[in-house]
C-alpha positions as CSV (number, residue, x, y, z in Angstrom):
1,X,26.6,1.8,-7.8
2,X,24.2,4.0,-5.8
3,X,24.0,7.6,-6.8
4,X,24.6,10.4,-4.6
5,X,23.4,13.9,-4.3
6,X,25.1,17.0,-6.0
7,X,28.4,17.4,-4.0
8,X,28.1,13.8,-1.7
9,X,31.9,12.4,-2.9
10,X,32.3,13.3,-6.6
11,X,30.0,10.4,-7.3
12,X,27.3,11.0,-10.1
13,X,24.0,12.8,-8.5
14,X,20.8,10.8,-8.2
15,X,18.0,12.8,-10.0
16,X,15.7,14.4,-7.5
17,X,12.4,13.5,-9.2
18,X,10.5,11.0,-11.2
19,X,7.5,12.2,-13.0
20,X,5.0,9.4,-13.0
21,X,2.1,10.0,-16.0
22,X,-0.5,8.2,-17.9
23,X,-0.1,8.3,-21.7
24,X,-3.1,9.5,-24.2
25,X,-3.6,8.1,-26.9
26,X,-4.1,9.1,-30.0
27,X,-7.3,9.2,-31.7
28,X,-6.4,9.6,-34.7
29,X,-2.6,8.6,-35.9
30,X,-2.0,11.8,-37.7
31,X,-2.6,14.1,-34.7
32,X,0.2,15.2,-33.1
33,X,2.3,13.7,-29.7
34,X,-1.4,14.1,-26.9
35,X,1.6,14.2,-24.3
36,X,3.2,17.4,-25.7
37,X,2.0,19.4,-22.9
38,X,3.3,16.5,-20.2
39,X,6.7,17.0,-21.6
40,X,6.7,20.8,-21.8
41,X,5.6,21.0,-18.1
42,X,8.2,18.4,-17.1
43,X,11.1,20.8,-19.1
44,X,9.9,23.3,-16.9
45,X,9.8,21.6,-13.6
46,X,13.8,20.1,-14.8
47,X,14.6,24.2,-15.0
48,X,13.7,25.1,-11.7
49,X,15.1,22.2,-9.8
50,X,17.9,22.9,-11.8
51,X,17.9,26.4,-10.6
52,X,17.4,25.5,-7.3
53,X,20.4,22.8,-7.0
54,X,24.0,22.7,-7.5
55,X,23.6,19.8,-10.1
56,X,26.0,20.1,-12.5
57,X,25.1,20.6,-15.8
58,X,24.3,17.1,-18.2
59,X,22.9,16.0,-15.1
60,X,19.0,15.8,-15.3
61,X,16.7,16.9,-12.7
62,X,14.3,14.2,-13.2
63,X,13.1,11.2,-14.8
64,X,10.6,11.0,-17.9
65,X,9.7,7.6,-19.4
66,X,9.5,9.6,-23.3
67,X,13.4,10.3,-22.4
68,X,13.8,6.4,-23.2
69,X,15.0,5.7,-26.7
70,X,13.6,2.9,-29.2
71,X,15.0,-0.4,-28.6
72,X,16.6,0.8,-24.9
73,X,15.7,-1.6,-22.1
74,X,12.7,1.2,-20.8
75,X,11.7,-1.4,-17.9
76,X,15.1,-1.4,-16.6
77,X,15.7,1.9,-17.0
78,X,12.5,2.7,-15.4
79,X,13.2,0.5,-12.5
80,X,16.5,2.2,-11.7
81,X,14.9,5.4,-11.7
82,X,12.5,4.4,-9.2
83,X,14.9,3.0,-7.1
84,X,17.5,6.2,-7.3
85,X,15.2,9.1,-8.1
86,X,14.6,11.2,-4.6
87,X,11.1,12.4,-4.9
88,X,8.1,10.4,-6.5
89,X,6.0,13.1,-8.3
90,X,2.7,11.6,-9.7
91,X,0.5,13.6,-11.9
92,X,-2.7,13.1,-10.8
93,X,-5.8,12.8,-13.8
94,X,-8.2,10.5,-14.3
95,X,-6.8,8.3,-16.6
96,X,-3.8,7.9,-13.9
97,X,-5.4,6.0,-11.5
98,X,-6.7,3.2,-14.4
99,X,-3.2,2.7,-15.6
100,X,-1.4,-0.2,-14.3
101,X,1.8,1.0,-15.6
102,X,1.1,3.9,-12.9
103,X,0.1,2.2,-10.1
104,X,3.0,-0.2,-10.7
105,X,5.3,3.2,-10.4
106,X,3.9,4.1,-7.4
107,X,3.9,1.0,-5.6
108,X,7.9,0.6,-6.6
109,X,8.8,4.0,-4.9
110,X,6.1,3.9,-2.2
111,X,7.7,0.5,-0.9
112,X,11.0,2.7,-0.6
113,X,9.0,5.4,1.5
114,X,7.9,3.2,3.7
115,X,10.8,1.9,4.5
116,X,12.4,5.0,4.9
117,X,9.4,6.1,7.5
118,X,9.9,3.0,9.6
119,X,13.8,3.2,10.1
120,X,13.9,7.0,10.6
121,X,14.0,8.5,14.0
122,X,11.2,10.7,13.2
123,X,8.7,11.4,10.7
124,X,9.9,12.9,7.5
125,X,7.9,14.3,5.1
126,X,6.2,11.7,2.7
127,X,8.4,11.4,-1.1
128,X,5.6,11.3,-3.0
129,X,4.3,15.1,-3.9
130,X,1.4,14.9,-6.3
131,X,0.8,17.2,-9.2
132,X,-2.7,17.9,-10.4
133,X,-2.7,17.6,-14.3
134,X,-6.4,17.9,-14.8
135,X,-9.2,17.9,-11.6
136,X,-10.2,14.3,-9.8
137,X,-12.8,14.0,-8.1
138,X,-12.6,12.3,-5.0
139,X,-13.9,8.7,-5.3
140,X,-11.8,8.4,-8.2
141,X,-9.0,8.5,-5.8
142,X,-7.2,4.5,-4.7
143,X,-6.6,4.2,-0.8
144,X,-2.4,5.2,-1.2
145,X,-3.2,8.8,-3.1
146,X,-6.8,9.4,-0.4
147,X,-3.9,8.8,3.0
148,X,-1.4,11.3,1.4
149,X,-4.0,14.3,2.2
150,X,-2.4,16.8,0.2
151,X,-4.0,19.9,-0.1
152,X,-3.7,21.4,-3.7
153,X,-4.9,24.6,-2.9
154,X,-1.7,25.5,-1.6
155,X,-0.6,26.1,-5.1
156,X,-3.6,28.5,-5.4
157,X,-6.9,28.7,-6.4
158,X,-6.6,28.4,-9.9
159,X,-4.1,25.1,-9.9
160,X,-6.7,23.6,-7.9
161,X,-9.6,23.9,-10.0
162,X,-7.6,23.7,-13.6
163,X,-4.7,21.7,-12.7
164,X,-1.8,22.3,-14.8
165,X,-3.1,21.3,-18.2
166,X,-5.9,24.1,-17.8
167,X,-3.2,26.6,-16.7
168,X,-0.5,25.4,-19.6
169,X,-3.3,25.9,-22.3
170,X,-5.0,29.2,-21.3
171,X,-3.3,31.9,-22.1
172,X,-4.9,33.9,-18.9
173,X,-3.8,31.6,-16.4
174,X,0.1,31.3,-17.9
175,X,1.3,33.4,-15.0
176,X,-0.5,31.2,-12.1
177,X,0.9,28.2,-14.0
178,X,4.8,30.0,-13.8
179,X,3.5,29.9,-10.2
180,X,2.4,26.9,-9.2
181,X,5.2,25.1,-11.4
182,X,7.7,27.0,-9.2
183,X,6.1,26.3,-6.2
184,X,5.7,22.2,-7.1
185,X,9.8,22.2,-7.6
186,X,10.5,24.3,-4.3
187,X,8.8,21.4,-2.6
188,X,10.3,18.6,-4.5
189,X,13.8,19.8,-3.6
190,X,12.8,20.6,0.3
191,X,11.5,17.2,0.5
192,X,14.1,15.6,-1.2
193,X,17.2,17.6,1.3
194,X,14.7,16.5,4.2
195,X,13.7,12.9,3.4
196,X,17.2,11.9,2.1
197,X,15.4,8.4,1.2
198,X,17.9,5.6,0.8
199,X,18.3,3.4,-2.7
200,X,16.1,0.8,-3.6
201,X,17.0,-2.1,-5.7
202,X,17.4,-0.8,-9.5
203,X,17.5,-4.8,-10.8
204,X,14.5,-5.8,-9.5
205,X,11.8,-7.2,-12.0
206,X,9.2,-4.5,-13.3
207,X,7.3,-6.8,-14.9
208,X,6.4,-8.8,-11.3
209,X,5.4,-5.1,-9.6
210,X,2.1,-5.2,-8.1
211,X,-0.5,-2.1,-9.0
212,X,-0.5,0.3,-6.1
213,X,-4.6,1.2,-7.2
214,X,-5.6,-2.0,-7.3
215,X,-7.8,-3.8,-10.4
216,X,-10.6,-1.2,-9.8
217,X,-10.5,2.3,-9.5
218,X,-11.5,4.5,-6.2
219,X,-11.0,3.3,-2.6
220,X,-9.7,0.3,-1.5
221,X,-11.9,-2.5,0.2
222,X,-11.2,-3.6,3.4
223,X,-8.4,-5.9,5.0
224,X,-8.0,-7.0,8.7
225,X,-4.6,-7.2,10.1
226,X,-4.8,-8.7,13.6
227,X,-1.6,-8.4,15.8
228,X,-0.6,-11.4,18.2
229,X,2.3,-10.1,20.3
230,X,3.0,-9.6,24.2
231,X,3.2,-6.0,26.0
232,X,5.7,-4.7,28.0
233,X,4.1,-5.7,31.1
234,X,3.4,-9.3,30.3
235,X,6.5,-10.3,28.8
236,X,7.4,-14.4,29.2
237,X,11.3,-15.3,30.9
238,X,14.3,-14.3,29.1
239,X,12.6,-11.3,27.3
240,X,13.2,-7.8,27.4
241,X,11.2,-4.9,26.9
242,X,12.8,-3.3,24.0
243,X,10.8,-4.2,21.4
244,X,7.2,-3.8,23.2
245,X,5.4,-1.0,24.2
246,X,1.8,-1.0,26.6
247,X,-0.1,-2.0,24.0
248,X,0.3,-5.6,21.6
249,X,-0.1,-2.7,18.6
250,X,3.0,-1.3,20.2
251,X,5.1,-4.2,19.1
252,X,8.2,-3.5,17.1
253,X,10.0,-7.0,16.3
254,X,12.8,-5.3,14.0
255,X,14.0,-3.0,16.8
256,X,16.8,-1.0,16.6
257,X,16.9,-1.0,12.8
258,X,13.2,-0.1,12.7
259,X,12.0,2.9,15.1
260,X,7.8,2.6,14.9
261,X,5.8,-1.1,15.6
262,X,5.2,-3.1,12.5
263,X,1.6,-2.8,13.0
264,X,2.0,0.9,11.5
265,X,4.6,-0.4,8.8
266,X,2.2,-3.6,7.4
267,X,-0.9,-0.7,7.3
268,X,1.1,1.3,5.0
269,X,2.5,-1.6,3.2
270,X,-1.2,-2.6,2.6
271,X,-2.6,0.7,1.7
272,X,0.2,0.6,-0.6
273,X,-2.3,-2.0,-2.5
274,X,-5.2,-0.3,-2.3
275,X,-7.0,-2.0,0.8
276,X,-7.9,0.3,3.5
277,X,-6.9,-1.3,6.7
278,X,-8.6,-2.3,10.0
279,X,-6.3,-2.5,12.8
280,X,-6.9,-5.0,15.6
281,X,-5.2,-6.8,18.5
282,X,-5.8,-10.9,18.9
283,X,-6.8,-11.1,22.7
284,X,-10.0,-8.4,21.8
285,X,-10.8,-10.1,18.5
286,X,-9.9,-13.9,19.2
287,X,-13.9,-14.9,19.1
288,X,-14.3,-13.3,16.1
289,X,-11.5,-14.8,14.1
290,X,-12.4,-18.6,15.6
291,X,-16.7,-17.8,15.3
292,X,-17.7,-20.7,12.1
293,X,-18.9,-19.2,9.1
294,X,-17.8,-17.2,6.3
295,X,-15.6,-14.5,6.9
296,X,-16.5,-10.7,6.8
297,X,-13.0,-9.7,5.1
298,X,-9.7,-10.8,3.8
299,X,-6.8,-10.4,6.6
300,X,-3.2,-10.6,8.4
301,X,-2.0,-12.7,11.3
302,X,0.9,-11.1,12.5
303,X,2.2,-13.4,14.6
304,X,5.1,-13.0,17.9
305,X,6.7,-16.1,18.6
306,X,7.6,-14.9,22.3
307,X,3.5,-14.6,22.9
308,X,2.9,-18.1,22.5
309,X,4.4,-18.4,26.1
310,X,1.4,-17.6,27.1
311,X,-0.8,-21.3,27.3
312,X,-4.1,-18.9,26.4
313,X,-2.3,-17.8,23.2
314,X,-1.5,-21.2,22.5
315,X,-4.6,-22.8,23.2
316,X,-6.3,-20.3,20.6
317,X,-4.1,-20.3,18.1
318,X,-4.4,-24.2,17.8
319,X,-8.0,-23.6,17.4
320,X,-7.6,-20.8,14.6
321,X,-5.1,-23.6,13.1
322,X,-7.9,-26.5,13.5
323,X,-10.3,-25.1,10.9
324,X,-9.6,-23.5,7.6
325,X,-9.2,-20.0,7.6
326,X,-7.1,-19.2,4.5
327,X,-8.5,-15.9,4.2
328,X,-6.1,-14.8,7.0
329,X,-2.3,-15.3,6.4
330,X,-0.4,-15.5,8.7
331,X,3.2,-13.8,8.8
332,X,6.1,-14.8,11.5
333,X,8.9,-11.8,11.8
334,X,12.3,-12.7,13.3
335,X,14.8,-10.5,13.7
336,X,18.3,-12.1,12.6
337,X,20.1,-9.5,15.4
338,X,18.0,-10.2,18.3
339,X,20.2,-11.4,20.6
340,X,17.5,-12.8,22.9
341,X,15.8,-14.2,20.0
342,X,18.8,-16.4,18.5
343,X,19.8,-17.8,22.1
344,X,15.7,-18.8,22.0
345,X,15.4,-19.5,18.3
346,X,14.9,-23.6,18.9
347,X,12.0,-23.5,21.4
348,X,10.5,-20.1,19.4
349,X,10.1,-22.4,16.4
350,X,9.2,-25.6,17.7
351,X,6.3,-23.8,20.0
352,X,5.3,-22.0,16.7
353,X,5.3,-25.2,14.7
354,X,3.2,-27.0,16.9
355,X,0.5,-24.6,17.5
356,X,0.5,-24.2,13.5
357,X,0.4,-27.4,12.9
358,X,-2.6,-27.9,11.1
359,X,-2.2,-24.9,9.2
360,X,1.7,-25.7,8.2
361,X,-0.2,-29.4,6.8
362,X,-3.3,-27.3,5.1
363,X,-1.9,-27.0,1.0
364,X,-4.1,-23.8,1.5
365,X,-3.7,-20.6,3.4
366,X,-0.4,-18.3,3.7
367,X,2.2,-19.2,6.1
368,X,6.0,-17.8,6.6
369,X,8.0,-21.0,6.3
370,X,11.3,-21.3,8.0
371,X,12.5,-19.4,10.7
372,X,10.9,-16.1,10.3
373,X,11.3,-12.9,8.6
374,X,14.6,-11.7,9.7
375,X,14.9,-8.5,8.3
376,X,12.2,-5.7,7.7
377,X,13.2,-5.9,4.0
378,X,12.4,-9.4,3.5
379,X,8.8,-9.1,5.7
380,X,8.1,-6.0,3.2
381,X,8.7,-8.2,-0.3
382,X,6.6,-11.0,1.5
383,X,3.6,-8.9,2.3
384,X,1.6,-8.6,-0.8
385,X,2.2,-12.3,-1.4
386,X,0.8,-12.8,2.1
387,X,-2.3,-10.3,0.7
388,X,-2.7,-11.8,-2.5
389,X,-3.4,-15.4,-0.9
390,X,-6.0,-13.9,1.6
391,X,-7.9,-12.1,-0.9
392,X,-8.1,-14.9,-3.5
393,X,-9.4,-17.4,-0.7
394,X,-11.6,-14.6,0.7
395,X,-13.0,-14.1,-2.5
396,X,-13.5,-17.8,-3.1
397,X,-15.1,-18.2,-0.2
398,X,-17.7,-15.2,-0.8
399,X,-18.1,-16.9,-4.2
400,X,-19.2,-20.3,-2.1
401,X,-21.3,-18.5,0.0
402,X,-23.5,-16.7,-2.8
403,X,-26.8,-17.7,-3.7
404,X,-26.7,-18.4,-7.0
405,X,-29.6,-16.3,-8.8
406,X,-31.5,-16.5,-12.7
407,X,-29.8,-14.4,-15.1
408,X,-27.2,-12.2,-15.7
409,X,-27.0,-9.4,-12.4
410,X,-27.7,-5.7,-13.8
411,X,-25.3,-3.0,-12.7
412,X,-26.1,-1.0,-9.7
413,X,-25.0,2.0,-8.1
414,X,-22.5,0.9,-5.0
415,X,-20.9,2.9,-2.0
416,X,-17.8,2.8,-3.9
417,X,-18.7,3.5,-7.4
418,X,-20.9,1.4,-10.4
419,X,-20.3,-2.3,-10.5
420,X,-21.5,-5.6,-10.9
421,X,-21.5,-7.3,-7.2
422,X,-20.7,-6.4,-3.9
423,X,-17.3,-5.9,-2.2
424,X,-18.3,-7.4,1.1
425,X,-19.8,-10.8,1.5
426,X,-21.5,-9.9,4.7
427,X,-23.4,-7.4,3.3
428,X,-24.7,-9.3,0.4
429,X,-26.1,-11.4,3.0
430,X,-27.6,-8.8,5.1
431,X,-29.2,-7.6,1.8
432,X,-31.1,-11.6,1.1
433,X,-32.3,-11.5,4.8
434,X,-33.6,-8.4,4.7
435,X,-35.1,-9.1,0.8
436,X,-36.6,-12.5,2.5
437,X,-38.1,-10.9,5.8
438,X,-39.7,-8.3,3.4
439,X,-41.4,-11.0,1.7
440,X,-42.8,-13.2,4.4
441,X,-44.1,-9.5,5.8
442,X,-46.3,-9.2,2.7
443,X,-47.3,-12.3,3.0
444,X,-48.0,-12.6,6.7
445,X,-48.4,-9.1,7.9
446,X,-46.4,-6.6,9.7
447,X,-43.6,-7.9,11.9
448,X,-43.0,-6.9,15.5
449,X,-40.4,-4.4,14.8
450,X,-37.4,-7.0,16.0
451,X,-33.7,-8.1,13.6
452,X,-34.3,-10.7,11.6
């Protein structure tokens, strides 16, 4: 049974926050607990919310995976604390961002919060409030934590530059750490009475969570999500404006139950996974998504059924179906209480199926099957199988593409940290023409200035 807050019915309160950490371990087994300090700064935290709340007392503040006893089901209790718990509070150190069991936290509860932000009437403020444990440097930061922008100093000086670990073990800096602790549970519970963020689903499987930081750490690589939709002023017969706006970007297929246009909900949803999105519309970017070749990046189709009207739309999205292009899935919403929608729903799908023939036949390549999406819910638990299949087939395809080479490669310093390759296809090939022009110049002279 969903919880409520303190005083909502009688009903037991949800807990306002859940502290999301990354366990030390031990270097040697007879040192004591490494997270000692984690859980003295969470008892703190618990006081102050507690002093700042009518919860009653037995009632905790917040959520702590060490609170889990041996032989407990932790994943299910975790899972129902992410999907109750009011305020996400992740505590930011290096070794957070490598842990899967963190970014599968994060991506739980940030799945709620967008949600949240896409049915709300206005922006709220995010639920996720980071806490600086020890300092991170910037490029150690995935693409979800880099678009929350939060500013630490506003704790002061000396939480930005220590974190809370610093100020917990100096005995100088215990006053600033009274501080800043006070100041991090003042915001959880203001976000928490603002956001009011509604339940997830406590019995979903942990174990099937996707990593919102990705299997590297640092900034996401790239992903295209192209939008195929009509605007309000070029809308086919029997359509209304409601869900359109000037702009195919403007689109908003799960009107009234969602109030912004799914292009901003998917760029969230895909930041949620570490990818740092590119937002385009189809009729500016058609020629680029049909050109042959390999392709520059892993990407969305997001596709309106009421724009195939149009014989241009239809005439190029045959073409994108004629060829394989399973680097871009493609993802159908339908919104089950679209009244215009049902009465249309037979010629909607049999326009969509025949355009997307040849991709519907193709074993490869993401596709919504059936009717549609029909809620907002069921196109947010399809999108990362959606990116998933892009970025597998975009990855193959780089892997096609690359000239194999004699021996092992050495690591180099990249844009986005020390590796082994090169995130983008395109610009390992950039990188052979420009090696193989700068050959044949040594061996035939200077060239006249021009591209290869």
């Amino acid at each position: 049974m969903p919880h409520e807050a303190a005083g909502g019915g009688g009903r037991e309160p949800r807990p306002y926050f859940f502290l999301s950490y990354a366990h030390t371990p031990k270097n040697d087994p007879r040192d004591r607990d490494p997270d000692l300090w984690v859980r003295r700064f969470f008892r703190d935290l618990s006081a102050h919310v507690m002093q700042l709340t009518a919860l009653p007392a037995g009632v905790p503040a917040g959520f702590m995976d060490q609170h889990v006893r041996p032989g407990e089901d932790w994943q299910g209790q975790i899972t129902e604390a992410l999907a109750l718990c009011r305020v996400f509070v992740p505590l930011y150190s290096p070794r957070y961002f490598l842990s899967e069991q963190c970014g599968r936290e994060w991506f739980a509860f940030a799945g709620r919060d967008t949600l949240h932000q896409s049915r709300s009437e206005r922006r709220s403020p995010p639920a996720i409030i980071p806490a600086l444990w020890t300092p991170v440097l910037p490029h150690q930061l995935p693409e979800p934590a880099r678009r929350l922008r939060f500013d630490h100093s506003d704790f002061g000086d000396e939480y930005a530059d220590e974190g809370f670990y610093g100020m917990i073990k100096l005995n100088y800096l215990r006053d600033h750490y009274e501080h800043a602790v006070y100041r991090l549970a003042k915001r959880v519970v203001s976000v928490a009475e603002q956001t009011r963020i509604a339940d997830g689903d406590p019995f979903q499987d942990y174990a099937t969570l996707t990593s919102a930081f990705g299997s590297a750490p640092g900034p996401g690589r790239r992903l295209d999500v192209t939008v195929l939709a009509c605007s309000r002023d070029g809308l086919p017969p029997g359509r209304g404006p409601d869900c359109y706006g000037s702009r195919p970007q403007d689109w908003n297929p799960y009107h009234p139950m969602s109030a912004r246009p799914l292009a901003s909900h998917t760029a969230d949803l895909v930041s949620n996974l570490n990818y740092s999105v590119v937002l385009r519309e189809f009729d500016e970017s058609a020629e680029r998504l049909l050109s042959p070749g390999p392709p520059a990046a892993p990407g969305l189709l997001l596709l309106d059924r009421w724009a195939l009207g149009s014989a241009r739309h239809r005439e190029l999205v045959r073409r994108f179906s004629a060829e394989p292009r399973p680097w871009i899935s493609v993802m159908i919403p339908w919104n089950r209480v679209d009244p215009e929608s049902r009465l249309h729903e037979g010629e909607l799908r049999d326009t969509a199926d025949d355009v997307l023939a040849a991709r519907a036949w193709d074993s490869e390549g993401h596709l919504t099957r059936g009717g549609g999406l029909p809620t907002l819910e069921a196109f947010s638990q399809e999108l990362p199988r959606a990116v998933r299949s892009a970025v597998r087939h975009y990855e193959s395809a780089g892997r096609a593409d690359a000239t194999p080479g004699p021996g092992t490669p050495l690591p180099r310093v990249l844009p986005r940290g020390v590796g082994y390759g090169r995130s983008d296809p395109a610009e390992a090939r950039r990188e052979r023409r420009a090696a193989d022009q700068s050959k044949a110049d040594r061996v035939e002279g200077p060239s006249d200035g021009r591209e290869p």
